[in-house]
N, C-alpha and C positions, 0 to 999 in steps of 0.2 A: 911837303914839297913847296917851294919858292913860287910866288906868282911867276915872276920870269920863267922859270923852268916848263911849269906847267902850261905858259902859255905855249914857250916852244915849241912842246909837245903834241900840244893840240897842233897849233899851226903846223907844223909835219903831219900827222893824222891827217888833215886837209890836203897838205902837198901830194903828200904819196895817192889819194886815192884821185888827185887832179891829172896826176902824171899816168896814174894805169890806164883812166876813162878817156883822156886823147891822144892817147898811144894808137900809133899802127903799124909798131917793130916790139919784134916779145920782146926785147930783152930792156928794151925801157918801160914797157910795162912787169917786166919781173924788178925791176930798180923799183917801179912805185909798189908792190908789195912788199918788197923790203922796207922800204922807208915807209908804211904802215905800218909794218910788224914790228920792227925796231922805238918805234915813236909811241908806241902803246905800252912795252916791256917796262919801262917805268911807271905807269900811270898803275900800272897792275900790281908790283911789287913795294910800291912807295909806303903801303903800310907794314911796317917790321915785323912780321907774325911769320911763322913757320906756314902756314894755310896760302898765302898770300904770295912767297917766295915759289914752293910749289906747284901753285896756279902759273905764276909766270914763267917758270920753267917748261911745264907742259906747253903751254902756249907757242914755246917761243920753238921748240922740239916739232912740234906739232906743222905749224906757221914753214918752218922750217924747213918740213921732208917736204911738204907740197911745192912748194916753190922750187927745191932742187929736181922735183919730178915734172913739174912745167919747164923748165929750162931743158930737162934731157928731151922732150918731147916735142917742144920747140927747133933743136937741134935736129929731129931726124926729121922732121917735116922739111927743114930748111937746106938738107942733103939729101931729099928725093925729090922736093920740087927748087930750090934753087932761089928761094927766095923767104924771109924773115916776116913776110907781111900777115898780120894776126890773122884778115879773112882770106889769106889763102890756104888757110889749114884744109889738106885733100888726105894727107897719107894716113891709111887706117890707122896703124898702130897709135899713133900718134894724136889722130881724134879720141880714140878710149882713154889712154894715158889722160891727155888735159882735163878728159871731164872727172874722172876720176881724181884727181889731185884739185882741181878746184871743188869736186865735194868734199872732199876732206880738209878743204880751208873753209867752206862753210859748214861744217858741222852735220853732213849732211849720212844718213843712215845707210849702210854700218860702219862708217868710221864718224860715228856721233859720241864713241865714248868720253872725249876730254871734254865736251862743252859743258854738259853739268857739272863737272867735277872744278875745271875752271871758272867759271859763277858764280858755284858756291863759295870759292875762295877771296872771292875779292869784295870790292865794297857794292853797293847799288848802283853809282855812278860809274864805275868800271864795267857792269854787268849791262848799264842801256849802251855804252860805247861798242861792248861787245855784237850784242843785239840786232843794231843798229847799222851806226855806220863801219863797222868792220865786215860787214854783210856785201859792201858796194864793191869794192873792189872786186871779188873773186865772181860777183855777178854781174858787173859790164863786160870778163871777160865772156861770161857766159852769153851773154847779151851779141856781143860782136862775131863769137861764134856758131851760134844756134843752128843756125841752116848746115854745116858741116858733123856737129855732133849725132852718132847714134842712138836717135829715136826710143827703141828697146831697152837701151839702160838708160835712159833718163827716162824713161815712161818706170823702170822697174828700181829704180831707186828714187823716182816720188814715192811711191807705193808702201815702200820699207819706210820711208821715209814717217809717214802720215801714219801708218801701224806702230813703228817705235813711239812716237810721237805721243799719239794718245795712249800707248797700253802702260808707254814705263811714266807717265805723270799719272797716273791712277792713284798711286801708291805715295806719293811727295807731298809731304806738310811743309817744306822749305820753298817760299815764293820764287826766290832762284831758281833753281832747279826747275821749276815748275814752269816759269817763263823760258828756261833752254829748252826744255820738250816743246813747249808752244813754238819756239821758233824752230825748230826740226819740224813740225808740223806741216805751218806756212811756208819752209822753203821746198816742203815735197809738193802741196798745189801749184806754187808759183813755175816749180821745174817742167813739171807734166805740160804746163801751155808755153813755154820759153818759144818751143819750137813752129806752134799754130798761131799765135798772135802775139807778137810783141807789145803791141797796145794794153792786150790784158793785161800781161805780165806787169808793165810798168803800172796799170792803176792797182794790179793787187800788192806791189811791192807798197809803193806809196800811203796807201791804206794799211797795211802791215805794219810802217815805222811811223804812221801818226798813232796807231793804237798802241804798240808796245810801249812808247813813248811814252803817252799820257798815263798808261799805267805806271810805267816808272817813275814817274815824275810824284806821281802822288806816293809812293811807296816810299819815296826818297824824303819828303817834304812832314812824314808820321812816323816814319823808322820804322815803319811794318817789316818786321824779314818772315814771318813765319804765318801760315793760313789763322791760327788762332787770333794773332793781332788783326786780325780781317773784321772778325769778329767784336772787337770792341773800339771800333773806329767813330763807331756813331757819338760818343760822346764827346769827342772833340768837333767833329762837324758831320751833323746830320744831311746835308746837303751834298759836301764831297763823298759820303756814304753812296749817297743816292747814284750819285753820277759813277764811282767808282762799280757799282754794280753792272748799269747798263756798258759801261765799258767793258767787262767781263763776258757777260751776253753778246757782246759786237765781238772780241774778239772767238767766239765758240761758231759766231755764223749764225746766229737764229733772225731768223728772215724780218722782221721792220726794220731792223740799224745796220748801219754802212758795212761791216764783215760779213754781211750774207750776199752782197754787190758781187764781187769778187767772186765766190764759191759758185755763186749765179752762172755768172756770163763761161768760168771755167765749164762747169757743169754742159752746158748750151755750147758752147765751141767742141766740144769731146764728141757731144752727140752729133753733131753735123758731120765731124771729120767720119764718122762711122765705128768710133770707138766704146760704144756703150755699156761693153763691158769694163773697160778701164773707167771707166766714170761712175760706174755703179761699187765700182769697188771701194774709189775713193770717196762716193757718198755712204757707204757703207763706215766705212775706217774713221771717218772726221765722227763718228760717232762718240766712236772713245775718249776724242779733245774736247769733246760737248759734255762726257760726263765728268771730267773734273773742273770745266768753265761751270756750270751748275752748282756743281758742289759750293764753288766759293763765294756763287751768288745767294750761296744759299746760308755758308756763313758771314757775309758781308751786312747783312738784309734781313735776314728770318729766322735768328735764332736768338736775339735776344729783344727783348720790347723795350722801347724807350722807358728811361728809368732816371728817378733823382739817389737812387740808395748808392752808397759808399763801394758797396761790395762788388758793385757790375763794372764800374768806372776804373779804366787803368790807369795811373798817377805817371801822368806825364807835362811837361811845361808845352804847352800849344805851342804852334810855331806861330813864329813873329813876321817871315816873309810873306810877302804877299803872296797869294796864290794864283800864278805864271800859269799851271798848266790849264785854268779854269776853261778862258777862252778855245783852247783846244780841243777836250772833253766836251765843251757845249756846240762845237761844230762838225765832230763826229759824229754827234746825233743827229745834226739837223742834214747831212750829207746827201742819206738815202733819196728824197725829194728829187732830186738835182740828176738822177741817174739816165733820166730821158735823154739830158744833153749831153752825154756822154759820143765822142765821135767815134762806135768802135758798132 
């Protein structure tokens, strides 16, 4: 793909998610998910592979039904109350509809099945986009509507969320994949408090797409795709090793570094609200994303010792760019400190 093209593209990706987040008529925020969805559909298929054509199809199938079931839902809100404006969504039906098809454009559990399968199929750089900022859109609409949507099923589809989440990446040697379950994970915590603090929410989103990020970026930057490449990272940089672990750790939540912030303050707003069994659950369940965040720390880090022999070392040209995400990575770490000031 063409610089030109690609930059279109991005620039559209920015558009569309510009147009949904100061929207406050559905149907021009159903125009900026289209022109998201539409502005991606290339970036995803742009390499010629059968794997790649069929990621963007799913995608686009996918992207697709949700959007057609926000606009019908949008419709009957707007022929019982009389008006198109996004917070005035009141009519039942219509509040389950939208949250429902906005899980299903986030990936969100049980309609999580295309997200790994579409990951796997594309490159890493399509896989942070997806991650990432394709995550914004269908969650400022959630954002605008929170106070309207039913409680019970977004309390019971974090829940699935956070169980899918950690039990089907147990099993995943494909760092893809393994980053969709993590992000099926994170958006079941983030949904559970949408509705009790918007505050939270936004610091654990924000913390969410600095750490997928910076993992991505270093996975992108080694051509890591699979856990075993994890493993022999240390010989090109011992350093990025290091950091790439504690990133690992940050994103599973163990409590000194910045992904246990988040899990914290959710955890503390659940129990206040009087909800402590919904809290104990999902401290219970983030279990299972703990044990394969471990796993990789543990092949990232502990399973092979520093070594000059031939046989350890995997024959690859070092990269030549400079390493962008460093500063990232080293301010994730230093985050937690900083939690006092936090205005929540």
């Amino acid at each position: 793909m063409s610089p030109i093209i690609s930059s279109i593209m991005i620039s559209n990706l920015a558009l569309g998610m510009v147009i949904t987040a100061s929207s406050y008529h559905w149907l021009l925020a159903w125009m900026g998910l289209e022109l998201n969805t539409l502005a991606i559909l290339p970036i995803l298929a742009k390499h010629h592979h059968p794997r790649a054509t069929e990621a963007a199809t799913k995608y686009f199938i996918i992207q697709a039904t949700a959007s057609l079931i926000i606009m019908f839902s949008s419709a009957i809100n707007a022929w019982s109350t009389g008006t198109w404006d996004i917070t005035q969504l009141s009519t039942y039906p219509a509040t389950t509809t939208i949250l429902l098809a906005l899980a299903m454009k986030l990936g969100l559990a049980p309609m999580h099945l295309w997200l790994p399968e579409v990951m796997q199929g594309t490159n890493m750089s399509s896989a942070l986009i997806i991650t990432t900022w394709q995550k914004l859109p269908p969650l400022t609409l959630l954002y605008l509507t929170s106070n309207q949507l039913p409680f019970m099923i977004m309390a019971s589809l974090a829940i699935i969320s956070v169980l899918i989440g950690g039990w089907s990446g147990l099993n995943q040697t494909q760092m893809r994949k393994i980053m969709a379950f993590s992000s099926i994970a994170h958006l079941g915590w983030m949904l559970v408090i949408l509705s009790l603090s918007q505050k939270i929410f936004i610091l654990a989103l924000t913390i969410y797409i600095l750490m997928t990020a910076s993992i991505f970026l270093i996975l992108i930057s080694f051509s890591l795709k699979t856990a075993k490449d994890l493993g022999q990272m240390w010989s090109t940089s011992p350093t990025i090793t290091t950091n790439t672990m504690f990133i690992l750790m940050s994103l599973g939540g163990l409590p000194p570094l910045i992904g246990f912030l988040p899990k914290w303050l959710i955890l503390k707003e659940l129990t206040i609200n009087y909800l402590t069994p919904l809290a104990t659950a999902l401290a219970l369940l983030s279990l299972l994303s703990l044990m394969f965040y471990i796993r990789l720390t543990y092949i990232t880090s502990l399973t092979l010792a520093p070594s000059t022999t031939n046989t350890m070392i995997k024959w690859r040209f070092k990269p030549t760019n400079p390493p962008a995400f460093l500063p990232l990575t080293s301010t994730l770490l230093l985050l937690l400190p900083m939690a006092p000031l936090l205005p929540i």
